[in-house]
Structure formats: structure tokens, C-alpha cells
C-alpha positions in Angstrom: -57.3 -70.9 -3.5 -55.3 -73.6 -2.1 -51.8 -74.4 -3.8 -53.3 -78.2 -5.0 -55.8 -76.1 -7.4 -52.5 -73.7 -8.9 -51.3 -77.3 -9.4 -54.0 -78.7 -11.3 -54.1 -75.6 -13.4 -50.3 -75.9 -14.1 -51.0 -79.3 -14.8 -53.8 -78.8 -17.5 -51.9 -75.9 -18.9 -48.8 -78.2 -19.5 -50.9 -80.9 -20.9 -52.1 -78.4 -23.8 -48.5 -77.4 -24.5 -47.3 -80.6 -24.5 -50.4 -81.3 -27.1 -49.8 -78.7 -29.2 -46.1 -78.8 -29.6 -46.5 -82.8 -30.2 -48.8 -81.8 -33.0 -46.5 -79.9 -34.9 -43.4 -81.3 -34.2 -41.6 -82.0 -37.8 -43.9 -79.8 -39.3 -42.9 -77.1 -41.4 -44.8 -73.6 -41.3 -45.7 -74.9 -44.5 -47.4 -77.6 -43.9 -49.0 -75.7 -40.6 -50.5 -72.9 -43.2 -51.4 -75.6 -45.3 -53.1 -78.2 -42.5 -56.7 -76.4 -41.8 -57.1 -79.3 -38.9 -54.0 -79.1 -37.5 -54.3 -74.9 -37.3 -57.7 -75.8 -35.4 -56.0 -78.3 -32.9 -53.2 -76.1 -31.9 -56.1 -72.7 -31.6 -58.2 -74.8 -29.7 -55.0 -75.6 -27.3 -54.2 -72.0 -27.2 -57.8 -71.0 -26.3 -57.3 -73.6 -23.5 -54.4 -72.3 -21.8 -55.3 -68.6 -22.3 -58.8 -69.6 -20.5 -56.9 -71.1 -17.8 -54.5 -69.0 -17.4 -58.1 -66.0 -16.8 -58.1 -68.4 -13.7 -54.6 -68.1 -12.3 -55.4 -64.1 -12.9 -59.0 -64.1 -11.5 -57.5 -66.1 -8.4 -54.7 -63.9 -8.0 -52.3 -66.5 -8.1 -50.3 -64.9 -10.8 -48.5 -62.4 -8.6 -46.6 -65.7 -7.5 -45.2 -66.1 -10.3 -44.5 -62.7 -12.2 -42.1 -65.2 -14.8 -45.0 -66.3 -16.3 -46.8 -64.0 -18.9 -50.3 -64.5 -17.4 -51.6 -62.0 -19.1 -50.4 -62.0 -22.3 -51.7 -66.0 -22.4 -55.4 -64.3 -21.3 -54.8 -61.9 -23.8 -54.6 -64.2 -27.0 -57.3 -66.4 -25.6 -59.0 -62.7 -26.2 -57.9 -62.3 -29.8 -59.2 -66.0 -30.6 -62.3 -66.0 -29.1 -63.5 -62.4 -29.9 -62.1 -62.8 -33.5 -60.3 -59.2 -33.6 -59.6 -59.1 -37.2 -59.4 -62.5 -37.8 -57.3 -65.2 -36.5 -53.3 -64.6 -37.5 -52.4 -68.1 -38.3 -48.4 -66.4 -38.6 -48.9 -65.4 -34.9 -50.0 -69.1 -33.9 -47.3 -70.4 -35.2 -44.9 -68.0 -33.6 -45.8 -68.3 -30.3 -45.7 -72.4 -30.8 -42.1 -72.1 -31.9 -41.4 -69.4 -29.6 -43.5 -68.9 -26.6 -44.6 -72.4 -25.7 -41.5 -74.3 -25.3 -40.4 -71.5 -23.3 -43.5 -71.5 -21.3 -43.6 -75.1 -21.0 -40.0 -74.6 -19.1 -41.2 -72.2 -17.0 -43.9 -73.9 -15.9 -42.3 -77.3 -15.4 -39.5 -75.7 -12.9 
């Protein structure tokens, strides 16, 4: 794969990031366990960059960048989409506050 397509995927994954953490931003955990359409918009953004980030592993391209947690992103785009034991709407909102503006760092450097 040539190094414009890594870009793109960067790119895409950044965009759902930036979506996500612009969603909630002021918004208590609260209000996210409370907000049934905002908990969708921010899974469905997750789903996104765990499906994309499937690509960076399928292509190999993650090896480039061990700094990243390729797998672990592929590996709650599992847990959504196969529904093991439910979605944990605590765990979204972890890795939003945690993992994604970290992430988003990462991936911007």
C-alpha cells in the first residue's frame, strides 16, 4: 500500500476523533449516560476508527507505527459490533476522555 492511502486512513480516523470528542465536549458523564443519541454518535465514531484501523492491520502498516494501539482500536470495534455482553457505555466514555485525545495526538504528530 502506498503511504498517500496510510494518509487517508489517518485522515478519516482523525476526522471521527475530532467528531466524537466535539460531541461531548462540556458534557458531563451524566448527561452522556443520560443522551441515548449522543451514546449512538460517539459508538458509531468508535466502530469507524476500530474498522479502519482492521485496515492499517490487514495492510500491515501498523508495524510503522508500534505507538499506536492498532489493535486494541480493532479490538473494541469487535466488542461493538459483535455485542459481547452488551455495549459498556462506562467504557465509551473512558476511552473518549482517555484514549482519544491521546490518540488524536499521536496520530496528528
Amino acid at each position: 500500500m502506498n503511504p498517500d492511502k496510510y494518509s487517508q486512513i489517518v485522515q478519516k480516523i482523525t476526522a471521527h476523533i475530532q467528531r466524537t470528542l466535539s460531541y461531548c465536549s462540556g458534557v458531563s458523564q451524566e448527561q452522556f449516560m443520560a443522551d441515548r443519541m449522543l451514546q449512538e454518535a460517539c459508538i458509531l465514531n468508535i466502530l469507524q476508527v476500530g474498522e479502519l484501523a482492521a485496515r492499517v492491520i490487514e495492510y500491515g502498516l501498523d508495524k510503522g507505527h508500534p505507538e499506536i494501539a492498532w489493535r486494541p482500536m480493532r479490538g473494541m470495534r469487535n466488542r461493538i459490533v459483535h455485542d459481547y455482553d452488551g455495549v459498556r457505555l462506562d467504557t465509551v466514555w473512558d476511552t473518549i476522555q482517555k484514549d482519544l485525545p491521546d490518540l488524536l495526538k499521536k496520530l496528528q504528530a
